[in-house]
C-alpha positions as CSV (number, residue, x, y, z in Angstrom):
1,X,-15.8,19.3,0.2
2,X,-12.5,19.7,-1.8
3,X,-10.5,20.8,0.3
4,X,-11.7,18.2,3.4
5,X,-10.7,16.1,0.6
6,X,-7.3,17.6,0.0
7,X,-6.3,17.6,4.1
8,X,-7.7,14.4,4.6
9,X,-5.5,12.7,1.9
10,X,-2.2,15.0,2.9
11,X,-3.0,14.3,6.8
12,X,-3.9,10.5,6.1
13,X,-0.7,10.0,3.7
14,X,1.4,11.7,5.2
15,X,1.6,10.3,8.7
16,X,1.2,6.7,6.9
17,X,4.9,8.1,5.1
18,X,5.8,9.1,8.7
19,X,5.1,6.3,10.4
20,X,6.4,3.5,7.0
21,X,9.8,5.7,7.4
22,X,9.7,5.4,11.3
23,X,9.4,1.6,10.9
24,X,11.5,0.9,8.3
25,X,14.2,3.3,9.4
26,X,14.1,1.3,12.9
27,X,14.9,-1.9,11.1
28,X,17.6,-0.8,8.7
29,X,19.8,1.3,11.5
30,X,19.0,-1.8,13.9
31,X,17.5,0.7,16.1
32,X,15.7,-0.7,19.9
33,X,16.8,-4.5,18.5
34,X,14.4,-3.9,15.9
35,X,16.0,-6.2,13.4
36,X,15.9,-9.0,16.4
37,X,12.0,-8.6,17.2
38,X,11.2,-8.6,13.1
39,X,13.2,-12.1,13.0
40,X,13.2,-13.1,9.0
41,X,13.1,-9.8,6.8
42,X,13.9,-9.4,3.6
43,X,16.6,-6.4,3.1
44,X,14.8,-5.7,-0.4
45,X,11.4,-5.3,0.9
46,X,12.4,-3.1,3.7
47,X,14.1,-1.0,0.9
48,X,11.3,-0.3,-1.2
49,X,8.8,0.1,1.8
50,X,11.5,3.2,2.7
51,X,11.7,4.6,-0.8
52,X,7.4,4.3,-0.2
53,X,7.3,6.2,2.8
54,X,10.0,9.0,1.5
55,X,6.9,9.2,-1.8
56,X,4.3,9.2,1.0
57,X,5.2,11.8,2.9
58,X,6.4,14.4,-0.3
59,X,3.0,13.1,-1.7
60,X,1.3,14.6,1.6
61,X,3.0,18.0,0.6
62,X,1.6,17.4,-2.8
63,X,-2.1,17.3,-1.8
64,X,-2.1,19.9,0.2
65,X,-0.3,22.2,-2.8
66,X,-2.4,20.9,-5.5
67,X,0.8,19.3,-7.0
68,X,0.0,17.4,-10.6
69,X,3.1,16.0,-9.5
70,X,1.8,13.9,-6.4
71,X,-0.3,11.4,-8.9
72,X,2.9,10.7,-10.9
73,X,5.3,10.2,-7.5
74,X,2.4,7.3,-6.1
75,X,2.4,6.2,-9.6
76,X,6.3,5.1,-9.5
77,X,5.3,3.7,-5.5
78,X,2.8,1.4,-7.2
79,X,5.7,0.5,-9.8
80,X,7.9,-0.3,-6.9
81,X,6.0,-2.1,-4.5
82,X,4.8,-4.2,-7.8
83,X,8.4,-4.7,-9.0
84,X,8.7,-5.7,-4.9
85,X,6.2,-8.2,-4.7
86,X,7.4,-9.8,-7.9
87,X,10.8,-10.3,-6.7
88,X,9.5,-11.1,-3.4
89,X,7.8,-14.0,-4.7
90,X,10.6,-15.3,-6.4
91,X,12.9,-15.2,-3.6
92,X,10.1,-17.1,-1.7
93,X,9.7,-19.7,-4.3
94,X,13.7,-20.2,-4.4
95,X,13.7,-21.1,-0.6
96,X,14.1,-17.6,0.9
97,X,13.6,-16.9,4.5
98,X,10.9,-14.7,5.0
99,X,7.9,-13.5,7.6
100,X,4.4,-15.3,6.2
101,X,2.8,-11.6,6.6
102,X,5.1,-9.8,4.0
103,X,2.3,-10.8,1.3
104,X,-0.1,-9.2,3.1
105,X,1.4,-6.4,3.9
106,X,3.0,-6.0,0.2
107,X,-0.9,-6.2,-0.8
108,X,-1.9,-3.3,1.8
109,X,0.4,-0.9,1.2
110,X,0.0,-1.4,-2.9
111,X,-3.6,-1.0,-2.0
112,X,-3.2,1.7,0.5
113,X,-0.8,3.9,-2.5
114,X,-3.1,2.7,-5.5
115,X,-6.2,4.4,-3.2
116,X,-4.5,7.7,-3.0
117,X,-2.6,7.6,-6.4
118,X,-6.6,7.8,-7.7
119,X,-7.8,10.3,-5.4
120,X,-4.9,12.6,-6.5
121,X,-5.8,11.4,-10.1
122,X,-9.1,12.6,-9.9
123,X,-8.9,15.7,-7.2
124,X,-5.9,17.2,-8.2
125,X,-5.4,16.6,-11.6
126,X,-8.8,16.9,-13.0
127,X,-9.1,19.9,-10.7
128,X,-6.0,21.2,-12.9
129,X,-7.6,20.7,-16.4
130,X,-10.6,23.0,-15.6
């Protein structure tokens, strides 16, 4: 059962990294008029949701090596995307432009990366201390 754990949470992670870098990379280099069909980003956000999937996918190496590591790397995500959200809202509250779903999606991804930050907690580190 541990180790369906462990590829689960590498396979799962992983291609969320793959597919947050895929995005995110499409936006920044303005790839397929990506940056015209997202209309109001914030440059910030799209920033940290990079620096997220770069985490994501080492953290999908991490779980499949037993790395005490991988907790530690979700943990500075979760630092991130709070830091992220925080700014966000200021910018928001000073009259920013910005897409009504980035909230939302702020709130997913912390909860997707605060999800697997404990299952590495508790499968890979506690695993460690025995």
């Amino acid at each position: 059962m541990e180790n369906l754990t462990k590829y689960i949470s590498a396979t799962l992670i992983a291609a969320f990294g793959l597919l947050t870098l895929f995005l995110t990379t499409t936006i920044l280099l303005d790839l397929v008029g990506m940056r015209e069909k997202q209309g109001n980003y914030v440059n910030f956000v799209i920033w940290a949701n990079f620096f997220c999937g770069l985490a994501y996918v080492a953290s999908g190496y991490g779980f499949l090596k037993a790395k005490k590591w991988t907790a530690y790397l979700l943990a500075i995500a979760i630092v991130v995307l709070i830091a992220t959200y925080i700014a966000f809202t200021i910018y928001v509250n000073n009259g920013g432009i910005h897409k009504e779903d980035t909230f939302g999606a702020l709130l997913f991804r912390l909860s997707i990366t605060t999800i697997f930050t404990l299952i590495a907690t508790f499968t890979i580190n506690k695993k460690r201390k025995q």
